[in-house]
C-alpha positions in Angstrom: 82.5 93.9 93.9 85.6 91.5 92.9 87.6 91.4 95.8 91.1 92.8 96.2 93.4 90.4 95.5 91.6 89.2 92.2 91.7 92.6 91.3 95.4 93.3 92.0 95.8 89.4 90.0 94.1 91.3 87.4 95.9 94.0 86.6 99.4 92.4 87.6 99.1 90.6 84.6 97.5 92.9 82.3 100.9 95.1 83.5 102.6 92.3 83.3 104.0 94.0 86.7 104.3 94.4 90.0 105.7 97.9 90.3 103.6 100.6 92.0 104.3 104.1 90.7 104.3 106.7 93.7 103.4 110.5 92.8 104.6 112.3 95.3 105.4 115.8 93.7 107.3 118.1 95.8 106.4 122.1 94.2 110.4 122.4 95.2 111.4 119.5 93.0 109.1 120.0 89.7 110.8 120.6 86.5 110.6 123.6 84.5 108.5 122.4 81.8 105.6 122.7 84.2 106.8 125.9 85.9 104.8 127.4 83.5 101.4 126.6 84.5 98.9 129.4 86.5 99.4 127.7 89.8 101.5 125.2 91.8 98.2 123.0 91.7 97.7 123.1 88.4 101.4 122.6 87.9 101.4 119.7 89.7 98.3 118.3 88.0 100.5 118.6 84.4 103.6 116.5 86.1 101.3 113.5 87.4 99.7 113.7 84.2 102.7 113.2 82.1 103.9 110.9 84.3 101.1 108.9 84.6 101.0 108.4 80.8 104.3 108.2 80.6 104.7 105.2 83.4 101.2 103.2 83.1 102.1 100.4 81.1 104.7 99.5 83.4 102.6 99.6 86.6 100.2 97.6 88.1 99.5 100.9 90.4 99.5 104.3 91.3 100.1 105.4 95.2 99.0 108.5 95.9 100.6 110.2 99.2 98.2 112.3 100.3 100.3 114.8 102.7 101.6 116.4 99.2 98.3 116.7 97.9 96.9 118.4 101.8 99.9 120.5 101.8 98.4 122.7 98.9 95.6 123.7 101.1 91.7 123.6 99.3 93.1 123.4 96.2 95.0 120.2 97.1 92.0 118.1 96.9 91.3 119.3 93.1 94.0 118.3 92.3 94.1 114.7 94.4 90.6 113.8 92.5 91.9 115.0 88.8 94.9 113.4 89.1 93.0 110.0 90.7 91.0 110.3 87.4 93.4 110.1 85.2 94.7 106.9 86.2 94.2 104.4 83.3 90.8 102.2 84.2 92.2 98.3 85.9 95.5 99.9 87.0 94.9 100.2 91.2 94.8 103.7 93.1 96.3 103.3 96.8 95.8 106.1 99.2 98.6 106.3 101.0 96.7 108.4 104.1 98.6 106.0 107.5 94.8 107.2 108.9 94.9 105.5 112.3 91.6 107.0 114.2 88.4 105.1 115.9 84.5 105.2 115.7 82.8 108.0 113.1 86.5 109.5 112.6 87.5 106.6 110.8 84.8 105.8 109.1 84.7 109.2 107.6 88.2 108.8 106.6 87.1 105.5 105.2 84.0 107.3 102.8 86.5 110.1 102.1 89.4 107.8 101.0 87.0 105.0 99.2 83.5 106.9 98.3 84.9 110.1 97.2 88.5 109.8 96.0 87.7 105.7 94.7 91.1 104.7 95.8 91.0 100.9 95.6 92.9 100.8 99.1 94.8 102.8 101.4 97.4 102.9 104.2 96.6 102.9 108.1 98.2 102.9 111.4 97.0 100.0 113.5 98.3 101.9 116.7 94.9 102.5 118.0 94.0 98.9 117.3 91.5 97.2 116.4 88.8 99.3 115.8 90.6 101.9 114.2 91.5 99.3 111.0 87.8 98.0 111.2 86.0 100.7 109.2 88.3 100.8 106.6 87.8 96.6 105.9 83.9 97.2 106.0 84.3 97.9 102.2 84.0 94.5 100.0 86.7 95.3 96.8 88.8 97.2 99.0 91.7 97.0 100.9 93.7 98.4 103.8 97.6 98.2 104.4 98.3 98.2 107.8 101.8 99.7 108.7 103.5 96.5 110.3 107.5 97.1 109.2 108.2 100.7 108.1 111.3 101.7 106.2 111.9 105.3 108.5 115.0 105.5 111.0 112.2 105.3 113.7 110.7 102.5 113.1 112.4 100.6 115.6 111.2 102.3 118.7 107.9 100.4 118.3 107.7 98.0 115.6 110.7 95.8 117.0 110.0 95.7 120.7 109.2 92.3 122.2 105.8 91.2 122.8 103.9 87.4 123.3 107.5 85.7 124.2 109.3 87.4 122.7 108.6 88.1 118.9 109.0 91.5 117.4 105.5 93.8 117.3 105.2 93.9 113.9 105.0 90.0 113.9 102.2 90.6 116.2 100.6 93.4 113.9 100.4 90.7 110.9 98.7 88.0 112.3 96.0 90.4 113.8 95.7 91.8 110.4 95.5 88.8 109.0 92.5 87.9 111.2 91.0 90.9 110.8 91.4 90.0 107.3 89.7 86.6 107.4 86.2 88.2 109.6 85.6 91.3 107.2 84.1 92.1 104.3 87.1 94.1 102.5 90.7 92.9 102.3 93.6 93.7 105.1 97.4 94.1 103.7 100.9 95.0 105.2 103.0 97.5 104.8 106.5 96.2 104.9 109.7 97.8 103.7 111.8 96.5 101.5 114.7 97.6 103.4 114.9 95.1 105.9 114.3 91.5 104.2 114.7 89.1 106.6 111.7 91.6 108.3 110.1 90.3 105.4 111.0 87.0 105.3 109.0 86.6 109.4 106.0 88.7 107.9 105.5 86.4 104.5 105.6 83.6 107.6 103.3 85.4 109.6 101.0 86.4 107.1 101.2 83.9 104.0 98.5 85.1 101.5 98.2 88.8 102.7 99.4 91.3 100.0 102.5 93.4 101.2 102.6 97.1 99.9 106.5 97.1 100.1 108.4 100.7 99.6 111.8 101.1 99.7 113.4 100.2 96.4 115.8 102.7 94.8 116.2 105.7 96.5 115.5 104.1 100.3 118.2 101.6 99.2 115.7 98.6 99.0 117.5 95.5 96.0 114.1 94.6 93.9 115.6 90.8 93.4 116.4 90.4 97.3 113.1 92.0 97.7 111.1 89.3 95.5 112.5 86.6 97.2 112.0 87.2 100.9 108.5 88.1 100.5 107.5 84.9 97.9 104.8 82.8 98.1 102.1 85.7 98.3 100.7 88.5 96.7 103.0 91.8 96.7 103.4 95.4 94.9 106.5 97.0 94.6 106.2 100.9 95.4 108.9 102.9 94.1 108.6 107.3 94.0 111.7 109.7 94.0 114.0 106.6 91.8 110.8 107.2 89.1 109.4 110.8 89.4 112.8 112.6 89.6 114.9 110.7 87.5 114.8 113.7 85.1 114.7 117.4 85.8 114.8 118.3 82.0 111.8 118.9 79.5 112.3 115.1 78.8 111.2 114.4 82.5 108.2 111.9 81.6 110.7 109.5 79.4 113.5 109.4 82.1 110.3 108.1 84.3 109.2 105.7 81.7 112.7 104.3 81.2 113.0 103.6 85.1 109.9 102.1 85.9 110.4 100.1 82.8 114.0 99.1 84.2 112.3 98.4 88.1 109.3 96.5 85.9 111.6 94.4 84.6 114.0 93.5 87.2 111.2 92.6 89.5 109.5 90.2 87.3 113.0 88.6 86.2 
């Protein structure tokens, strides 16, 4: 298996892009033209469709947050795997699961995430350390994007608390991820918002040539430019959701998508 980050080179520039589309459909936010389907599963399967075809050729990748997906109870995973397959063939799948357990738990998340769904990589919660990242960097081809600076209002109660003289925790969480990184046979990434850059200014330090999953642009309040240049100088995708998925309510709901993701697409590779 090619390994992650030739992969991700790969279809960057067959994308010419490093936007990440997230499809995360909320049953209380779909658009009428769907309404009309036999289920909210089924309806849900016809939004990521359209948006899916409406948005590949300006993404490099898909992130798929799996707590929308578990909310619709057995039907949820139907509709996880169908929408996973019709993701255009070289454009990445990320699982965005923040699975964070030890032993045969996470390895079963690992087969689960990997095996079944055939997400190219997935989020995960270092929290439990070491051996709850391990099992999901067993996987040669894939990767996993450990949480190191999140975007959320709480993310300061951990991630910026002094450790090893004094540097902030999630400086600490990269370079073990990077090592963990540099001993396994799959790939290890951060997760770094885009809402803090000089965040990710320390973490490009930290961790030069890991790829950074970086959420936060539009609706979080994230600036793509200011967001390219503090984490240069390694591998990174974009993710942007509500800015792309919702920026139409009306029948014409897939081309208001297409026309942001073209205008984030654009602005991120200027």
């Amino acid at each position: 298996m090619t390994s992650f980050p030739a992969r991700l080179r790969e279809a960057q520039e067959r994308a010419g892009s490093v936007l990440c589309v997230g499809l995360d459909p909320d049953p209380d936010r779909l658009p009428e033209a769907v309404l009309h389907e036999p289920s909210p599963g089924e309806a849900i399967l016809a939004f990521n469709r359209a948006l899916i075809d409406a948005t590949a050729e300006y993404a490099c990748a898909f992130k798929l947050n799996l707590a929308f997906y578990e909310a619709l109870g057995r039907e949820g995973w139907r509709v996880l795997k169908r929408t996973r397959e019709h993701i255009p063939d070289g454009t990445l799948v990320i699982a965005d699961a923040k699975r964070g357990d030890i032993g045969n738990s996470a390895r079963f998340y690992a087969h689960a995430l990997y095996d079944e769904l055939h997400a190219d990589a997935c989020t995960v919660s270092p929290y439990m350390g070491a051996d709850s990242v391990q099992p999901f960097l067993e996987h040669a081809g894939w990767a996993a994007f450990v949480l190191a600076r999140t975007t959320n209002d709480g993310a300061a109660d951990f991630q910026e608390r002094r450790v090893d003289g004094g540097e902030p925790l999630y400086l600490h969480v990269a370079r073990r991820a990077s090592r963990w990184s540099a001993e396994a046979s799959g790939d290890a990434g951060l997760v770094a918002g885009a809402t803090d850059t000089e965040a990710l200014r320390a973490l490009r330090e930290a961790a030069p040539k890991l790829p950074f999953l970086i959420p936060g642009i539009g609706a979080q309040g994230g600036e793509p430019r200011a967001v390219m240049q503090a984490a240069s100088g390694g591998p990174v995708i974009v993710t942007s959701s509500r800015s792309i998925i919702y920026a139409g309510d009306g029948s014409d709901f897939p081309d208001a998508a297409a026309r942001q993701a073209r205008q984030f697409r654009d602005v991120l590779i200027a």
